[in-house]
C-alpha positions as CSV (number, residue, x, y, z in Angstrom):
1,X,86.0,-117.0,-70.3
2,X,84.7,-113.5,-70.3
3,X,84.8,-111.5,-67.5
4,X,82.9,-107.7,-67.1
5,X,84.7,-105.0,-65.4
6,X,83.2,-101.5,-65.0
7,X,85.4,-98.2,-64.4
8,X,83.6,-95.6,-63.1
9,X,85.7,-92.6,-64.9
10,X,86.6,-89.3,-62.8
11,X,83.5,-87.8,-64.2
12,X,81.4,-90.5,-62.9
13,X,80.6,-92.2,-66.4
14,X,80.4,-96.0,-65.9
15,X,82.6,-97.6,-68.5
16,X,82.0,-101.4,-69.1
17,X,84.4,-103.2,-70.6
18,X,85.2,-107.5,-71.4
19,X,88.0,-108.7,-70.5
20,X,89.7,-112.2,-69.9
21,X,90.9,-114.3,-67.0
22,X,94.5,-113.2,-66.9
23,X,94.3,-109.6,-68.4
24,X,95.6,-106.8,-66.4
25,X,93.3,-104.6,-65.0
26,X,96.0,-101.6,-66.0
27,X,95.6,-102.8,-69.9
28,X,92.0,-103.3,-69.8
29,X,91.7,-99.5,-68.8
30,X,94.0,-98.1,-71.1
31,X,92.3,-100.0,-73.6
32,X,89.2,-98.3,-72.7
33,X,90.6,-95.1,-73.5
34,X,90.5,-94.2,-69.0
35,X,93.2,-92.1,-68.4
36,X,95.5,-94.4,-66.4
37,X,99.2,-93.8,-66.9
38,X,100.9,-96.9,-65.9
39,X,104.3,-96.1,-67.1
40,X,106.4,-97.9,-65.2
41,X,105.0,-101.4,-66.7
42,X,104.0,-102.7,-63.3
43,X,107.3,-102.6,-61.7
44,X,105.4,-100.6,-59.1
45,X,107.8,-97.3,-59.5
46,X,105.2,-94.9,-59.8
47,X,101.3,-94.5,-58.7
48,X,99.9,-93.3,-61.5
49,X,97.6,-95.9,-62.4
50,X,95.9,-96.6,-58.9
51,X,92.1,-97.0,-58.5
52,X,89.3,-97.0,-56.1
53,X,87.9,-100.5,-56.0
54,X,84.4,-100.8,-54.6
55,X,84.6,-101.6,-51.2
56,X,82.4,-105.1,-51.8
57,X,85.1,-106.1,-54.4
58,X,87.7,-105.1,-52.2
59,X,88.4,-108.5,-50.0
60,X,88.2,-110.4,-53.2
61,X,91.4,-109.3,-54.3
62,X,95.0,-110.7,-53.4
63,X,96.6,-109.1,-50.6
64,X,99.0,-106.0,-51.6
65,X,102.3,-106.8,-51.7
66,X,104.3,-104.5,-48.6
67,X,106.1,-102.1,-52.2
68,X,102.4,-101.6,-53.4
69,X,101.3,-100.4,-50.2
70,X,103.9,-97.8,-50.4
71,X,103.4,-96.7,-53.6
72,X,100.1,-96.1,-52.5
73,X,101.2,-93.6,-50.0
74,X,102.2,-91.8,-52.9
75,X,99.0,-92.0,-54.9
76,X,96.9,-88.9,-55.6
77,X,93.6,-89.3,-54.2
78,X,93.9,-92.5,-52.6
79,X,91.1,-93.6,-50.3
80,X,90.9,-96.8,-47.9
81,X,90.6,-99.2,-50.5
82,X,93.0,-98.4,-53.2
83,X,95.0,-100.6,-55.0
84,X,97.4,-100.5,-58.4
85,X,95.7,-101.7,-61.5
86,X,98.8,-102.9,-62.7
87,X,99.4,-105.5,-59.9
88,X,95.2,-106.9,-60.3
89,X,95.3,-109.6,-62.8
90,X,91.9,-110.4,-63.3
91,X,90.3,-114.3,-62.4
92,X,87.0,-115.5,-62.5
93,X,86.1,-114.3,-59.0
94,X,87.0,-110.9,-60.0
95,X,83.4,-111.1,-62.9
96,X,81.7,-107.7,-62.5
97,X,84.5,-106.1,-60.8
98,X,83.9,-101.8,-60.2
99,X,86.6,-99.6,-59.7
100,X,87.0,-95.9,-59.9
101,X,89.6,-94.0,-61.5
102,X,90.4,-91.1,-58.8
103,X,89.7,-87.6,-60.2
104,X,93.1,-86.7,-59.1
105,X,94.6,-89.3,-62.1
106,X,96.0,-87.8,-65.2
107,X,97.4,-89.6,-68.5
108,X,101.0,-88.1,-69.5
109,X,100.6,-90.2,-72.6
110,X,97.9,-87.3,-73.5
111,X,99.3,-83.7,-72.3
């Protein structure tokens, strides 16, 4: 089943992108080129690939886990409804998703 996701990128450029039930929403960014770093493979050790997820979308994710909540305290730019892209695996509920990549983010992968 396909599922749309937009990122709106620090510049403010909507970037729509397919993806499938099951994808993370870390990969489906990266794949987009968005500059989310996402090194630690979702083990949740670093904050670099947090987003802003529009506040509509927001009680139609899973609940943070208590680890990714405090990660988030370490997240640059983090606003009220914040999560980790690495711990959103995407469902069918999740169809048309928008989230924003914080202005703050920066991709190592690229310095």
């Amino acid at each position: 089943m396909g599922l749309k996701v937009t990122f709106i990128d620090p510049r403010g450029n909507a970037v729509a992108c397919e993806a499938k039930v099951g994808d993370n929403l870390l990969k489906v960014g990266q794949a987009a080129g968005l500059p989310l770093e996402g090194t630690c493979e979702g083990q949740m050790a670093c904050s670099t690939c947090h987003v802003i997820v529009a506040a509509e979308w927001f009680e139609k994710l899973a609940e943070a886990s208590e680890e990714e909540e405090d990660m988030l305290d370490f997240a640059a730019g983090a606003r009220r409804t914040s999560r980790l892209s690495c711990q959103i695996d995407l469902t069918p509920a999740l169809d048309g998703l928008t989230v924003s990549v914080p202005g703050e983010s920066h991709d190592a992968r690229r310095m």
